[in-house]
C-alpha positions in Angstrom: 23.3 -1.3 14.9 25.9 -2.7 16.7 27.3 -1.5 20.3 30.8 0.6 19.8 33.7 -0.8 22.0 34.7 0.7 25.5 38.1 1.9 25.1 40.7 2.7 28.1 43.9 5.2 27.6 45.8 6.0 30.3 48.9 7.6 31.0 51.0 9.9 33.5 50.4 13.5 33.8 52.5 14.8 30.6 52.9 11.7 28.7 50.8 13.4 26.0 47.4 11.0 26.1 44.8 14.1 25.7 47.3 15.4 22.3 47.0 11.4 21.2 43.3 11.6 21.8 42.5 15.0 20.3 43.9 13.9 17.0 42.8 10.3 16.9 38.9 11.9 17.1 40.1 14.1 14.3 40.9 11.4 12.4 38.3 8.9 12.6 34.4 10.3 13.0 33.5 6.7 15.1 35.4 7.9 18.0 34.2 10.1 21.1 35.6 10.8 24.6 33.1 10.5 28.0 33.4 13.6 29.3 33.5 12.8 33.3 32.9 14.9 35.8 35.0 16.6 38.1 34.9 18.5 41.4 38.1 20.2 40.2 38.1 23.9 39.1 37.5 25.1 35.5 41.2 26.1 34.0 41.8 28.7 31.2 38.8 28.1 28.7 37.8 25.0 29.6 34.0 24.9 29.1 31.3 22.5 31.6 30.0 20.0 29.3 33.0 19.2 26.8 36.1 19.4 28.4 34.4 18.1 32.1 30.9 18.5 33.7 32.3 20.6 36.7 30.2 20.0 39.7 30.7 20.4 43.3 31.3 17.6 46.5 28.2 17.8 47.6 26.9 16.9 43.3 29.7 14.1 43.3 28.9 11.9 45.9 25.0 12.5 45.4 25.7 10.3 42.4 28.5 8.1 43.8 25.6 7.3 46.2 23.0 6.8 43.8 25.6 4.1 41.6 25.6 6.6 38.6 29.0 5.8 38.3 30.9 3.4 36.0 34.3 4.7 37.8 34.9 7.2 40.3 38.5 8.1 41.9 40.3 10.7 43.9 43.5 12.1 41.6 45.4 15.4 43.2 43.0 15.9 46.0 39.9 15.8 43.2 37.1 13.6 42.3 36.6 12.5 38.7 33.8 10.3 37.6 32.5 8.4 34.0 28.9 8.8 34.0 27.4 5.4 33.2 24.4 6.6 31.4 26.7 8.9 28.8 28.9 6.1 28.4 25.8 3.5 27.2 23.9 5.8 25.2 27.2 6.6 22.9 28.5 2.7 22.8 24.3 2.1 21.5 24.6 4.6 18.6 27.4 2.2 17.3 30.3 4.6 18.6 33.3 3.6 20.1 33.5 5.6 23.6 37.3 6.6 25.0 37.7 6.9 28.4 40.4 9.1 29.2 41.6 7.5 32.8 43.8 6.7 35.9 45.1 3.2 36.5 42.7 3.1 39.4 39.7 3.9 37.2 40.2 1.6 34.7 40.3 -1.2 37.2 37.2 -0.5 38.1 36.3 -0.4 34.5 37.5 -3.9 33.3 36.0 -5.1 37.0 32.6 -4.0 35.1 33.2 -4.5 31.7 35.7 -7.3 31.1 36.1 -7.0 27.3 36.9 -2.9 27.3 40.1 -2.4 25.4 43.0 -1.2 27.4 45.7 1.1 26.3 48.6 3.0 28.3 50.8 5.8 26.8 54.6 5.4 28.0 56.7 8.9 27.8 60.1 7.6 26.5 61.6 8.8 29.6 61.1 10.4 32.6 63.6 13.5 31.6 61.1 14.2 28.3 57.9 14.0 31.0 59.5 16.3 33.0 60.6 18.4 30.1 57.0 18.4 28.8 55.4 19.4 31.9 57.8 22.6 32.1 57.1 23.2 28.4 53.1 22.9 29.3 53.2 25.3 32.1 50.0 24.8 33.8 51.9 23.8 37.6 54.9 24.9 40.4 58.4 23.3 40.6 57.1 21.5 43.4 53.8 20.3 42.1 55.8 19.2 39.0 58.1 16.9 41.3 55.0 15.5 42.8 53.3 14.6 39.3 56.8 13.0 38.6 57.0 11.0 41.4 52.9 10.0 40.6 54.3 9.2 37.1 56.4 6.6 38.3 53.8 4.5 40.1 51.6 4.7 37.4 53.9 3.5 35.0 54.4 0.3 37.2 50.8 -0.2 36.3 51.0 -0.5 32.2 51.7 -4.2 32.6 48.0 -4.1 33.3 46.7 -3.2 30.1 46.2 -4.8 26.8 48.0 -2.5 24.8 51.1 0.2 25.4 52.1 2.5 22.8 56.1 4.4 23.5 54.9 8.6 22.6 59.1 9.1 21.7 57.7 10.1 18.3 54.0 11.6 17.8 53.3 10.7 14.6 54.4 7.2 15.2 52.3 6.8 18.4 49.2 8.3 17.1 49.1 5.7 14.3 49.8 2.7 16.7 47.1 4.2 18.7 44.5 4.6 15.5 46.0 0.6 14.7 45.0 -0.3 18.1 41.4 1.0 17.8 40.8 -0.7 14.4 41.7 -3.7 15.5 40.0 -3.7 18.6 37.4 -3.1 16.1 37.5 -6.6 14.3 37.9 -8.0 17.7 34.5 -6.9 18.6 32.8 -7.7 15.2 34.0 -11.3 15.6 32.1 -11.6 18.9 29.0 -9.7 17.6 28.5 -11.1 14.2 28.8 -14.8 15.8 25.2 -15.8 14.1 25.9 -14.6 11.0 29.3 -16.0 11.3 27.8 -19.4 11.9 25.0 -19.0 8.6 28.3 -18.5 6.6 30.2 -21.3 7.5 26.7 -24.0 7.6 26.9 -26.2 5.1 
């Protein structure tokens, strides 16, 4: 069985990654999200285990310590953190693994893993982010100015990435993102099948 790819999506707060994502892993059963851990609270009905593993400072940097990271970062005053482990025993079952991450993350990623495909989700303005993150209600007027001003840096940073998809329209985005993925796909399979590539082509 062959390894799934390692794939990067990031975006700024509001930008509508995690809706792109939950619909993309409805749509194709070869995709699944690392589910990082976090030393951030629990909000609404989030559960430990599927939306984050929730564990405290002390947890975090036990394993920051012990290299059990494949990224680690401070967002907001929080840790978050891709488990290594997770990530390679999902990419060995043949699945392609999305890592739902900050610019700063996925520079540590590609550090690591050179060939992980990179994607970045543009909002089509920075009116509609702010719009969206009233509409979302989950922080203050204040807090939202800060995630607006974090939004601008971070878009600085798509020029980084292999791939970035414009969420004006959802429908359109999510199938550039699903296009994306499947090609990322045949990119990998190229590199993989490379002996059996070479018994097709001997004379």
């Amino acid at each position: 069985m062959n390894n799934g790819q390692l794939i990067l999506i990031s975006a700024p707060s509001g930008a509508g990654k995690t809706s792109l994502v939950n619909k993309a892993l409805a749509r194709d059963p070869n995709l699944v999200v690392a589910v990082s851990h976090t030393t951030r609270p629990r909000r609404g009905d989030e559960q430990d285990g599927v939306n984050y593993h929730f564990v405290d400072d002390d947890a975090f940097q036990n394993m920051v310590g012990a290299n059990q990271f494949l990224e680690h970062a401070q967002v907001f005053g929080r840790c978050y953190g891709t488990s290594q482990a997770e990530v390679t025993a999902k990419q060995k079952n043949g699945t392609d693994v999305i890592l739902e991450i900050d610019w700063q993350g996925a520079d540590q990623v590609r550090t690591a893993v050179p060939n992980a495909l990179s994607i970045f989700i543009l909002p089509p303005s920075i009116e509609t982010l702010r719009e969206r993150l009233i509409k979302r209600g989950q922080d203050a007027a204040e807090n939202i100015e800060q995630r607006l001003a974090e939004a601008r840096l971070d878009i600085k940073q798509c020029v980084r990435y292999n791939y970035v998809i414009t969420n004006d329209h959802f429908d359109v985005a999510l199938e550039d993102l699903l296009g994306v993925i499947r090609s990322g796909r045949l990119r990998t399979n190229t590199e993989q099948f490379s002996t059996r590539i070479q018994t097709l082509i001997k004379p």
